[in-house]
Residue, then its C-alpha position, 0 to 999 in steps of 0.5 A: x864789732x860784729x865780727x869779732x864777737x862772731x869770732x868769741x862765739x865761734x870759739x864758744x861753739x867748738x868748745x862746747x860741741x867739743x864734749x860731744x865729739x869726744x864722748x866715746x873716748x871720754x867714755x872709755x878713759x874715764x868709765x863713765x856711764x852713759x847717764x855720767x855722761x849725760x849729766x856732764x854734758x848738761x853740767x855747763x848748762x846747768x851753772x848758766x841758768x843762774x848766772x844768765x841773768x847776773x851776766x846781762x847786767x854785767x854786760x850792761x854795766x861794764x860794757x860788751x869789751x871787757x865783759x866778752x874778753x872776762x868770758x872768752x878767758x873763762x872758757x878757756x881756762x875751764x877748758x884745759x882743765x877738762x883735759x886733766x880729768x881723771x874721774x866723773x867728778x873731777x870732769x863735772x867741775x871744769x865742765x861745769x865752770x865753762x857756764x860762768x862765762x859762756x852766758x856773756x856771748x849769748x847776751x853780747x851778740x843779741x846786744x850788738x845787734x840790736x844796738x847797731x842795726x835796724x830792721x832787715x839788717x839786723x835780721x842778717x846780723x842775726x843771722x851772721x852771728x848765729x852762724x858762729x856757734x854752727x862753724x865752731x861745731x864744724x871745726x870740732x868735728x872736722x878737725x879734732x874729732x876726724x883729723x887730730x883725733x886719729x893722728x893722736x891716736x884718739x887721745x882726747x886730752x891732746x885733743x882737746x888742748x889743741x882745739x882750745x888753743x885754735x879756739x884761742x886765737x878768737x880771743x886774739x882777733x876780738x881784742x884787736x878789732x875792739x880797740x877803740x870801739x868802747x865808745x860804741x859799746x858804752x856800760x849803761x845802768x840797766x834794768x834792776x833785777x827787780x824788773x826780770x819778774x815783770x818782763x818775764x809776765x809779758x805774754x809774747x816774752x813769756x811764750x818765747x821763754x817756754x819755746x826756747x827751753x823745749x828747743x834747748x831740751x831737744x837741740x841739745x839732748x840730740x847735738x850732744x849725743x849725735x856722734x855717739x848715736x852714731x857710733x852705737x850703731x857701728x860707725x867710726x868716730x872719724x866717721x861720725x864727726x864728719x857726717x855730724x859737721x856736714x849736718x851742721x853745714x847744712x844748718x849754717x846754710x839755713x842759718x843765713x837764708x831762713x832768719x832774714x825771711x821770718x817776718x812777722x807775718x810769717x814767723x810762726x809758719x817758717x819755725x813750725x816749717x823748720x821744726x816739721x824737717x827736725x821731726x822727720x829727722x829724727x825719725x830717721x836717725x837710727x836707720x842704718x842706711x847711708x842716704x836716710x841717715x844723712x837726709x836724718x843728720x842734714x834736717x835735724x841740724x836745721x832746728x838746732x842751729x836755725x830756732x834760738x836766733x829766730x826766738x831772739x828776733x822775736x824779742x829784739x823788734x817787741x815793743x816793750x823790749x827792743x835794744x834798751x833791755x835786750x841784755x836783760x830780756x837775753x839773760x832771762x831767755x838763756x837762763x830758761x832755755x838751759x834748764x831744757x839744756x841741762x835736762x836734754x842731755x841728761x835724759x837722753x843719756x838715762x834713757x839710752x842707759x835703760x833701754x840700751x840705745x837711743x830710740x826712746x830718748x829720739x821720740x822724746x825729742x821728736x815729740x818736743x819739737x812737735x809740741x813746739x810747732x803746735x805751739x807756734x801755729x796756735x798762740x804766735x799768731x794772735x800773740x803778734x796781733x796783740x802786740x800789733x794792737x796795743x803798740 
């Protein structure tokens, strides 16, 4: 089972980092500003924060099969169709409609971990799957934009329909190693949408839900844009794809060492830690010399990848979460974590339009992440003592 929603979310990874790969030459076919183009990168996000709640309750009610089969075949679809754009508007859409399925395999794989493990296992489950989305952003990278982009003579409509036949095969291997596992995975009534409003009071859920939505604005407003940054400062695409997929190497590295050692006693130290590597990085990255850029490229990947599964930790061993309501409390932390996803992107394609690079959008999202890390050494501590305390 956890394979094959690794599987579903690694599909999910290379389609949406995709986009971003492929950004110069969607740019230069479609004439598209860079602010368009923003605001298609954050289009998906943007649907995802109303239909990450109703998706929980999905999840719950129909059971993790069927609703992981209904999302993978969503994002599929919606992913040919972006090669049939001819326009902003005619992009938007299709970009747009991924978010009606993606919010199921956030929430389907904190679910399967949480039901089917406990402890320090489950915090390596967490780390297995979180490595998903990582290696679809690896093959986006590697192999459409540094190997089939330039066989196709950086035709990214072939492009993109090739990677979303690879990423079909995921659907494949979640259907064959989910049969007959139903019973493991049952529907169950779940939380009402009334309850959403009162978990979301909770101070420990609340805080998790702030943190999530400025390390989506940051994560996103950077990973969305890195091959084009690169690219506005004179690499090749080929180029830039491969050095981002090393950064994202690195991340997957960090993605399956750091979440199993983020113990409570130690959780705000190690995230504070991983932010302070993405504050450094980003300072680096518009250096032009070669060894401070992959030093930039290798520490910003490390809170893009290593953050949100360390946060959905922190929700799956609260007491008044658990494996009970991790559907519901997951649909409401994506949901908030994408209005920092919407908005990241956004703002980095109008800023970089104002000032006709990426400077001032980089020091947004370094002074971001730290806020995060303040945030994190401040009020994580005595939050988890509280916790302690009345449990």
């Amino acid at each position: 089972m956890l394979f094959g929603v690794w599987a579903i979310y690694t599909a999910f990874g290379l389609l949406v980092t995709l986009n971003g790969t492929l950004v110069p030459q969607i740019r230069a076919d479609l004439d598209l500003s860079r602010a368009q183009m923003g605001v298609v990168l954050g289009a998906w996000q943007f649907v995802y924060i109303v239909t990450a709640i109703p998706a929980g309750r999905v999840v719950d009610l129909v059971g993790t099969r069927r609703a992981l089969t209904g999302s993978a075949l969503v994002m599929l679809a919606t992913a040919v169709l972006r090669a049939t754009a001819t326009g902003f508007w005619s992009l938007l859409f299709p970009v747009a409609a991924f978010g009606l399925g993606a919010p199921i395999i956030s929430i389907a794989a904190p679910k399967v971990a949480a039901s089917l493990f406990e402890g320090s296992e489950r915090r390596r489950a967490v780390g297995i799957y979180g490595t998903a989305p990582a290696i679809g952003g690896i093959l986006a990278f590697t192999v459409g934009g540094s190997v089939i982009a330039p066989l196709v003579e950086d035709d990214w409509r072939l492009v993109t329909l090739i990677m979303t036949a690879v990423a079909g095969s995921s659907l494949v291997i979640w259907l064959l190693v989910s049969r007959g596992l139903d019973g493991v995975m049952t529907p169950g009534i779940g939380p009402q949408f009334g309850e959403y409003a009162a978990l979301a009071r909770r101070p420990i859920v609340a805080f998790v839900l702030l943190l999530s939505a400025l390390n989506f604005f940051a994560a996103h407003g950077i990973g969305q844009w890195l091959v084009a940054i690169l690219d506005d400062v004179g690499w090749s695409t080929s180029a830039a794809s491969l050095w981002a997929a090393g950064g994202t190497a690195v991340g997957l590295v960090a993605m399956v060492t750091i979440p199993r050692h983020a113990t409570r006693q130690r959780r705000a130290m190690v995230l504070a830690a991983v932010l302070g590597c993405g504050v450094v990085g980003t300072s680096l990255l518009l250096t032009l010399n070669v060894p401070q850029l992959a030093l930039a490229i290798g520490l910003t990947a490390l809170p893009r990848v290593v953050i949100m599964p360390i946060l959905s930790i922190i929700l799956m061993e609260h007491d008044d979460v658990g494996p009970a309501r991790i559907a519901a409390v997951s649909g409401l932390f994506f949901s908030i974590a994408q209005i920092g996803g919407v908005a990241g992107p956004a703002v980095t394609g109008a800023l970089s339009d104002g000032d006709g690079g990426f400077s001032s959008a980089l020091a947004v999202h370094a002074g971001v992440w730290t806020l995060m890390a303040v945030l994190l050494l401040g009020v994580l501590p005595r939050l988890t003592r509280s916790s302690s305390q009345n449990a």
